[in-house]
N, C-alpha and C positions, 0 to 999 in steps of 0.2 A: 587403324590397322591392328589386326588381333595380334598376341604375340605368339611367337614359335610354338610353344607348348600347348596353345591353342589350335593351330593351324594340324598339328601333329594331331591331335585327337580328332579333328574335323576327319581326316584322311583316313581313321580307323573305321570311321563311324560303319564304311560297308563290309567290313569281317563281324560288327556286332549282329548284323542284319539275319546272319543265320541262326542267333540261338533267341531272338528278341520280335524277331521278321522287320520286315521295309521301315526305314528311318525316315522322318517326316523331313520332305523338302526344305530345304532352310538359304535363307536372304539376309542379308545384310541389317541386324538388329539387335534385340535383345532375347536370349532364351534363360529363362529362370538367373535372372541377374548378370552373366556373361556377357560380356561387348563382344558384337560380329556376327551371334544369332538370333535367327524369329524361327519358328516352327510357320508353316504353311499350309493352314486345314487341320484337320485331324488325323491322324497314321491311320492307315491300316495295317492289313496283317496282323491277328493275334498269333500270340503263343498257345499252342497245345489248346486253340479254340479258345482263347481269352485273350487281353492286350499285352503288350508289351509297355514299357513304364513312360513311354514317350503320349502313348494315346491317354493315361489318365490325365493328363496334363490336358490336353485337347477336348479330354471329357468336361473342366472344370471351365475352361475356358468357353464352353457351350453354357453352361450350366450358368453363368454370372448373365451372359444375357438371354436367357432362356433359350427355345427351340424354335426355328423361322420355319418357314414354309422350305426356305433353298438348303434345306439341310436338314438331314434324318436324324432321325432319334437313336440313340445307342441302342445295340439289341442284344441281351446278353441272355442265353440259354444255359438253362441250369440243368444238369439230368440226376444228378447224385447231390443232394444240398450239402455232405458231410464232403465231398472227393472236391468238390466245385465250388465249395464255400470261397478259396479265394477269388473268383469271378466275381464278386459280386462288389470288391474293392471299387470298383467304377463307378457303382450306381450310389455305393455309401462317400464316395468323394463330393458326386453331384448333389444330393441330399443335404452333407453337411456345410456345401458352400451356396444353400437356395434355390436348389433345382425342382421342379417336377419330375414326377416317373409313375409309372406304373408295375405294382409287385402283386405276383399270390398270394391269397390267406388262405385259412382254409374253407372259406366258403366263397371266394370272385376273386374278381381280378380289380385293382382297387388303384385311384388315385392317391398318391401319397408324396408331403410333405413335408418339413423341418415344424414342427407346430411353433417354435421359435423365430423362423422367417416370416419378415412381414413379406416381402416381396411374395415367397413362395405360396402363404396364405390365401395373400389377395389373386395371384394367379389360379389358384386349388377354387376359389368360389367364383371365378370368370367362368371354369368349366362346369360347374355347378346351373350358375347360370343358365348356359345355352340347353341344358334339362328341363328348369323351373325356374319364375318369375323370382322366386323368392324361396332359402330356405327354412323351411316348415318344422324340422324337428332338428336336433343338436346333435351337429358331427362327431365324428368317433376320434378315441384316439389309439392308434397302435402301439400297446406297449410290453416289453419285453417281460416284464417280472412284476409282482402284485406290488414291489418295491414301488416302483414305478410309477405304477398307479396312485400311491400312496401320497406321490409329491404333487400332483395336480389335482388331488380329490380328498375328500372327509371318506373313503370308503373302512378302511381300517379305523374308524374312531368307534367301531361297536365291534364286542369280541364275536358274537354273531355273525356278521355280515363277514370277517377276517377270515371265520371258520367257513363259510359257505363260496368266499372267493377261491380260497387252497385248493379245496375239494373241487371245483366248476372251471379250475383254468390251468393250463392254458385248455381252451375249448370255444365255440361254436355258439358263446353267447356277448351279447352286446349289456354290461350295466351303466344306466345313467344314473350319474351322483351328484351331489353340488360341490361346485367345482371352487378350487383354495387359487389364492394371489399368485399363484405358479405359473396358472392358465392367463396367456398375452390376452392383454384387453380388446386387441385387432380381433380375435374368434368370438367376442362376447358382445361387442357394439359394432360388429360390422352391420353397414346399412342393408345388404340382400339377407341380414336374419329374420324373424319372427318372435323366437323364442326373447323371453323380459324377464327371468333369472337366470343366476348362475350358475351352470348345469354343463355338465360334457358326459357325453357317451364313453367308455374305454373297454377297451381286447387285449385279452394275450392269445393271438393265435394258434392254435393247435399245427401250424405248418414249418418245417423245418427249416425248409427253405427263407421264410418270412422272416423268422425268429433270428436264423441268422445273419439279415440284413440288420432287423431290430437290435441286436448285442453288440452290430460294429458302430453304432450311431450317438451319440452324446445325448440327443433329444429323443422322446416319441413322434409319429410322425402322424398327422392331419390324416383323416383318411375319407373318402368318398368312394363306391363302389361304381368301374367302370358301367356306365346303361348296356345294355342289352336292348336293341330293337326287334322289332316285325318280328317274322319268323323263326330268326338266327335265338332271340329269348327263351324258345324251348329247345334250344340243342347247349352241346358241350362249347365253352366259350373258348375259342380257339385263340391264344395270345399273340398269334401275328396280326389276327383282324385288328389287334388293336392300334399295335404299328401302323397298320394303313391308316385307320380311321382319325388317330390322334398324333400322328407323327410331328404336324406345325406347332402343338400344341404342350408336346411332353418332350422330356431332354431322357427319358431313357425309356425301355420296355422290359421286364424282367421277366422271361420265359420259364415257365417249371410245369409246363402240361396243358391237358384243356382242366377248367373248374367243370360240372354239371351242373346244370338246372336243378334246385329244389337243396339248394346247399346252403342256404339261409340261417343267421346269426337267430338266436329268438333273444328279443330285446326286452330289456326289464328295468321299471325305472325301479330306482332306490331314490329318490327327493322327497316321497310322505313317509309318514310312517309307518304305511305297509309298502312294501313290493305290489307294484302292477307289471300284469303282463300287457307290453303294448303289441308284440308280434313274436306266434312262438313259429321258431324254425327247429334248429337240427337239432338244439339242446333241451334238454329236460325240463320242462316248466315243473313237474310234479316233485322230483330231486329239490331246484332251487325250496319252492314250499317247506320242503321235510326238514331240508339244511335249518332255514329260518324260523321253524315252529318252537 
């Protein structure tokens, strides 16, 4: 039997309902340690087009055992990254407790994960999978500041490459480097790799939005770029298609626009002792060169 003081709050809960919106059904259990509550699904009704502090709670509670088929993946649209930045509290609860999601960069719309979860890892290369039999070149990792970068990779151990990082990022290119004891052993001997050194891709994306999820995050996050099929490959990639597509499969979908075609990372390894360009996209292959002569 709950007591008084309990019972009295229960009773309030529908005058919260207007500044927070609709309160999650509640049964006979436990809610965040209290005897007498369970939450019931997930609330809806956000506030001002975001949740109210009952649904993050329901977000994480998704997020521990991933995304089912009988249940949708959070949708959370972003239009202002600077006005909307707290929206995106949901998607970084899910992340930091082993969730999958889908976020903008600024070149796709991209798979992403805790690079510190093993759980979220091995889900992140499931989806990988159903792509290719095997992956062929070394995942990226998204991270907020060249700091960053610094803890999962040898990139800053030449004042060269330091100098040529500053100047090239955050921006629209992908560097591979061989990767320090930072990087979980699950991304380096998992059995769907190829790659037999130690070596990781890393970004700081040029996207606002992205960057902002990046800074709420303790980790960098695992990243794979949403596919593009058929026809839909040479149009603007619209962020709900991805909600239908991968709903069973992702615990969130993070909306900030369509990406367009031909908005490509140009990737550059740094593991010899020159730079190779393995794929130039939006960034400057001839800059990188100049930086490093």
């Amino acid at each position: 039997m709950g007591s008084p003081l309990l019972c009295l709050a229960l009773l309030s809960l529908p005058l919260m309902a207007s500044a927070w919106g609709p309160v999650p059904a509640l049964v006979p259990g436990r809610l965040l340690g209290v005897p007498g509550c369970l939450p019931l699904g997930r609330p809806v009704g956000p506030r001002r087009g975001g949740a109210g502090p009952g649904a993050a709670v329901g977000a994480m509670m998704m997020a521990k055992g991933g995304a089912t088929s009988s249940k949708k993946a959070l949708y959370v649209e972003i239009e202002d990254a600077d006005q909307d930045a707290w929206r995106l509290e949901q998607a970084i609860d899910i992340i930091k407790n082993g969730g999958l999601g889908v976020v903008p960069t600024d070149s796709c719309y991209s798979f992403v994960t805790d690079v510190q979860s093993r759980k979220g890892v091995e889900r992140l290369y499931g989806l990988v999978r159903l792509e290719s039999a095997k992956v062929k070149k070394p995942l990226a990792l998204l991270c907020h500041s060249i700091s960053q970068i610094s803890s999962y990779t040898t990139a800053v151990n030449f004042k060269k490459v330091f100098k040529m990082l500053k100047a090239t990022l955050p921006g629209p290119y992908t560097f591979i480097f061989p990767s320090t004891n930072e990087l979980p052993r699950v991304i380096l001997e998992h059995k769907k790799h190829t790659w037999k050194r130690k070596e990781i891709g890393v970004r700081v994306p040029d996207d606002p939005c992205c960057l902002a999820l990046l800074r709420g995050l303790d980790n960098p996050v695992l990243v794979y770029s949403v596919p593009r099929e058929g026809k839909g490959a040479m149009q603007p990639f619209d962020p709900a298609l991805a909600l239908d597509r991968w709903s069973s499969e992702v615990d969130f979908v993070v909306a900030n626009g369509p990406r367009s075609e031909g908005m490509s990372t140009t990737v550059i390894d740094m593991t010899r002792g020159e730079p190779e360009l393995l794929r130039e996209g939006s960034g400057s292959w001839g800059d990188v060169e100049e930086l490093l002569s």
